[in-house]
N, C-alpha and C positions, 0 to 999 in steps of 0.2 A: 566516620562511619559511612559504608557507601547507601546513598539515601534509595530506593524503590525505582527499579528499572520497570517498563513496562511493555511487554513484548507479546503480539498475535500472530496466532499462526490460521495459516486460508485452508479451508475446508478442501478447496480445489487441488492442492497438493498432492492431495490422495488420492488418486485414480490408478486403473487397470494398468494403463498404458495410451500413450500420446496417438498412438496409430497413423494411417498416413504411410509414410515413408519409413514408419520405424514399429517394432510392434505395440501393438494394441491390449495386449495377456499379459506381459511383464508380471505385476502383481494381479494377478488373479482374484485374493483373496478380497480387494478393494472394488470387485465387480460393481457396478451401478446397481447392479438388479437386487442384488446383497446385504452391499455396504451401505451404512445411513451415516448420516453426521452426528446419531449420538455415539457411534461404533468409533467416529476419529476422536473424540471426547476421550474417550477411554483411551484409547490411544497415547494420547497424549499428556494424559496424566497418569496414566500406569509406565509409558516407557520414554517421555522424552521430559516430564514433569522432576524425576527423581534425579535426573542427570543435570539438572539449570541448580547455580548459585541459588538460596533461600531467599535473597534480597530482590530475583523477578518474580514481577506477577504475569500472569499468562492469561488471553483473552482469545478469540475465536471470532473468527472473519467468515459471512456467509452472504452468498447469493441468493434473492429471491427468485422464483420460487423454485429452481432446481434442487436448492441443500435444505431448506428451511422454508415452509407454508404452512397454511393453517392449520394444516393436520399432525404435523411433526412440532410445530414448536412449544407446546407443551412438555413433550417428554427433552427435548432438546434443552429447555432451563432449566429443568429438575438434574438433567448429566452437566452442565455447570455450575449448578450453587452446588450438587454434591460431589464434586471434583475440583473446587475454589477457585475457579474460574470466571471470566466476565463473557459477554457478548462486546467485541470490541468493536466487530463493522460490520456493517448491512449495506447491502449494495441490490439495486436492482436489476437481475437480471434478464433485461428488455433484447440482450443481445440475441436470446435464444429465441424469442418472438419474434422479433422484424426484424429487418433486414434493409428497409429504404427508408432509413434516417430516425424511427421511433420517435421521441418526441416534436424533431425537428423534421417529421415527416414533413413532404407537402400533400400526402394523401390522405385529408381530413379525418378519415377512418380510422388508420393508422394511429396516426397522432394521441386523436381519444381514447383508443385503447390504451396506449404506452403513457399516455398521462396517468389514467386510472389505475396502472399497477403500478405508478409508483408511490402514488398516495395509498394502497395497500400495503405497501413498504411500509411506509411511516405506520402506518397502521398496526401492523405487524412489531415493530418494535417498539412503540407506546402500548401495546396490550400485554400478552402474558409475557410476553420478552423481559418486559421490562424488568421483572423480578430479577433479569443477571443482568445487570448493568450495574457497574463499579459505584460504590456509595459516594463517592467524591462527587461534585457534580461536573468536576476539571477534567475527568476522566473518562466522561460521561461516551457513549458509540460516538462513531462517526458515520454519517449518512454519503457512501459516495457512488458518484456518478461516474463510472467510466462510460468513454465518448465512441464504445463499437460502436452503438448504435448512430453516433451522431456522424455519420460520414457521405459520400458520396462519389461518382465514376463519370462524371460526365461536364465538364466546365460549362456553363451557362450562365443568364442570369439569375437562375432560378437557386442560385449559394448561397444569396442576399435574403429569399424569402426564408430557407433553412434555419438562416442562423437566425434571424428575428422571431421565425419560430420558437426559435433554442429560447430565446430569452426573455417570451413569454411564458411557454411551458415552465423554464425552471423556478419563475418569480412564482406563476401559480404553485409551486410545490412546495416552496420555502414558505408562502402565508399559508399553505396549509398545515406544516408543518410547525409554523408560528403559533397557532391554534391549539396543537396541541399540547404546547408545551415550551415549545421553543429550547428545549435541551440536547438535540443533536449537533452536534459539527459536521455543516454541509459540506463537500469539498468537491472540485474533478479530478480525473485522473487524467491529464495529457498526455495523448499518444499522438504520432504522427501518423500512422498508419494501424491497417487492421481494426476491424474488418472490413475497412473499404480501403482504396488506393490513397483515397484524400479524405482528412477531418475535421470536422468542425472542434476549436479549442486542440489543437496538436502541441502546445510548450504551456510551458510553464505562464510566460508574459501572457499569453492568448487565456489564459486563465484569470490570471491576475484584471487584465483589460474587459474580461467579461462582467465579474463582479461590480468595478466600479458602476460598469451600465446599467446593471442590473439597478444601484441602488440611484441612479440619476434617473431613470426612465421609469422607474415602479416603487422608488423608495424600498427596497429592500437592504436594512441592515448587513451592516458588513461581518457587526457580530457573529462570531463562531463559523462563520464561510472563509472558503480559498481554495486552498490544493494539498490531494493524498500527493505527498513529493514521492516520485517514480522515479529511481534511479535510474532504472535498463531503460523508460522510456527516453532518458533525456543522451544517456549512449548510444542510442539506435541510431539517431541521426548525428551525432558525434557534437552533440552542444555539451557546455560544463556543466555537468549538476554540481557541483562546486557553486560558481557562480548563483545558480538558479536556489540552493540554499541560501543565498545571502538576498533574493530578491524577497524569498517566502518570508523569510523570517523580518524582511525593513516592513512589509506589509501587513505584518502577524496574519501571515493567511497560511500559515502549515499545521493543517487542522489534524494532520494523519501521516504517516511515512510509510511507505512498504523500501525495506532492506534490497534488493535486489542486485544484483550487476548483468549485463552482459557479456561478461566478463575480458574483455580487453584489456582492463586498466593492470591488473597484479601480473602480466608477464606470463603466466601458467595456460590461462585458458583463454581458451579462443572462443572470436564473437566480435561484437562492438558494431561500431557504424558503416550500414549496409547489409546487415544480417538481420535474420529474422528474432523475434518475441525468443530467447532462449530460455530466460527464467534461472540465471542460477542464485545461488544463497549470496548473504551478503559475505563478504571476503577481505581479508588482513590487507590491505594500502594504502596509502599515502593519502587518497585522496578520500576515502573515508574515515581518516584520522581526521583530516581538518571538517569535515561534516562533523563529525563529532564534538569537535570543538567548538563550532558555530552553534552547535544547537544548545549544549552547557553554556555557551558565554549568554546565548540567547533564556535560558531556564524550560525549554523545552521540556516538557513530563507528561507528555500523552502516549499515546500507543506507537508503537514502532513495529512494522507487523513485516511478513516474510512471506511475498509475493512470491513466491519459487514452485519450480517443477521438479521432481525426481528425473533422473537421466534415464535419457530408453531403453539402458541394461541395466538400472538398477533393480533389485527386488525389493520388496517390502522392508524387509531389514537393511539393507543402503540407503533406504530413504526416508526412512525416521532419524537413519543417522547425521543425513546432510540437513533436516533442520533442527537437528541440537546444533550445527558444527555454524551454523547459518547465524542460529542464536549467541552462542559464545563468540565467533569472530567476532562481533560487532561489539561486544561487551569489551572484546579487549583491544578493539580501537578506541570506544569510548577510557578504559582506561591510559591507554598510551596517551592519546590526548589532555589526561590530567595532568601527569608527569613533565608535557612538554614548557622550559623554562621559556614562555611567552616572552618576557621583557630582551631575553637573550634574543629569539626569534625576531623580534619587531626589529630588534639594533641592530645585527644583520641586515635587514631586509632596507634597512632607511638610509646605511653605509652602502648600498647596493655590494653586500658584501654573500651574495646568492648561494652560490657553490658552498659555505659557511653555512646558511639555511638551509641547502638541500641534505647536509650532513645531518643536520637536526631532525628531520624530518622522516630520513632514512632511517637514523638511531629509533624514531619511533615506532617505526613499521618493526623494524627487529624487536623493541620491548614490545607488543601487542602477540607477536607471535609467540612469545615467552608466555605473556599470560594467557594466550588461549592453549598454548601447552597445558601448561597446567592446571586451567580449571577442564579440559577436554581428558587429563589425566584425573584427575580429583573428584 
């Protein structure tokens, strides 16, 4: 029986249009001035809720205080407990405020500010939030940090004061958040780049290397800390998120996943390392078959959420539909990856008998597209 998949979709999905270089009105009807995040609620459970397998549960990723504050997140739990939904991630949105480094500012100012919203975070999702938060406590949100804000333009020594910043601010956040409760899963989210040239925490390891410090230099528990694992961030700059799956999970620090690609890797759509944040849905390959299977062999069963954008020509209706198709790919990678006869795989691979392997692995990209046929028919 297939056991409880667990799958969020980001508030941010939903917009007018990316604007820029491309239009801005696309969807109209998702106008900011408009649209609220109890409106993608419904959304999402009236038109992409009915079309998912019965066996996902569906959770909802939000930004402070853009999508979700103090004013909105009352009515905001009442449209997920009666839509049977969770709150799956909260995320501070400090990106929209500062600009010269937020926590790891060196501008004292700065700094306090961007500390204090984010202990309004935790705040925010220990008070009325809380009521949509998954009854397991295994499934409980994840608290995470992406690193806009944590960046910089300028080589100095002053990188060193940044990052030491970084790593008192985030200790102060974790005991705060110890305080309350200690039920969130803290994570970063590594990017190399955006919004500045250069980051503080950019891969995966840079995460992984933080944490330890964190808990050598302030005692902070490694429990329920690590990394949202970012697939597009780790193809931006062309490292293996393959590999960097297998670093999260020897560390049990994959507190979170966002679905994502670049999309280089399936051959169809262009992107990959050297291009910009493109954001598409997760998608049928090879190399998210063996993510799959790492994370099963691993017993992973937290959220798996769909960091993605609508394309600059979709309309409203194209892009509810890229993240059902976002959601199903992945389910039927995760199935192809059951089907795959491992022990055949390994004897292969130890006969350095490859080309043999890569047959195997092919055959599984073709059965995943099979099954995303037809639960995408179904």
């Amino acid at each position: 029986m297939q056991k409880k998949s667990l799958h969020s979709i980001c508030r941010w999905t939903f917009n007018a249009g990316k604007g820029g270089f491309v239009p801005g009105d696309m969807r109209p009807e998702w106008g900011s001035d408009t649209f609220e995040t109890v409106d993608m609620i419904k959304i999402v459970r009236d038109r992409i809720k009915p079309k998912l397998p019965d066996y996902i549960t569906l959770g909802i990723e939000v930004h402070y205080d853009n999508e979700i504050c103090e004013d909105t997140a009352s009515a905001v739990t009442d449209a997920l407990i009666d839509s049977g939904m969770y709150l799956a991630m909260i995320t501070p949105g400090a990106h929209g405020h500062w600009g010269y480094g937020g926590i790891s500012s060196l501008d004292s100012r700065e700094r306090k500010n961007a500390e204090e919203f984010g202990e309004r975070t935790v705040d925010l999702a220990y008070g009325v939030l809380k009521k949509s938060w998954h009854p397991d406590t295994d499934k409980s949100p994840s608290l995470i940090l992406w690193n806009g804000s944590f960046g910089y333009d300028i080589a100095s020594i002053g990188v060193k004061s940044m990052y030491q910043n970084l790593k008192e601010s985030v200790a102060k956040l974790c005991a705060y958040e110890a305080k309350k409760g200690g039920e969130l899963y803290t994570g970063f989210e590594p990017k190399p780049n955006e919004g500045h040239p250069a980051m503080l925490i950019p891969t995966v390891a840079s995460a992984l290397i933080f944490w330890k410090k964190l808990e050598e230099e302030f005692g902070i528990s490694s429990d329920k800390k690590g990394v949202n694992k970012e697939f597009g961030h780790s193809e931006m700059i062309g490292l293996d998120h393959v590999y960097d799956t297998v670093e999260e999970l020897d560390n049990n620090a994959m507190v979170h996943m966002h679905l994502n690609s670049q999309g280089y890797n399936d051959g169809i759509i262009l992107g990959g390392p050297g291009k910009y944040d493109i954001d598409h849905g997760a998608r049928v390959n090879g190399m998210n078959i063996a993510i799959a299977g790492l994370i099963q062999d691993a017993g992973y069963n937290r959220w798996k959420g769909h960091d993605m954008q609508a394309r600059a020509y979709d309309n409203a209706e194209q892009s509810i539909d890229r993240v059902i198709r976002s959601i199903l790919s992945w389910e039927a990678c995760e199935n192809a990856a059951r089907e795959i006869n491992t022990n055949l795989l390994m004897k292969y691979l130890s006969q350095r008998e490859t080309a043999k392997a890569e047959d195997v692995m092919r055959a599984a990209v073709v059965s995943a597209q099979k099954h995303f046929d037809d639960m995408y028919k179904g």
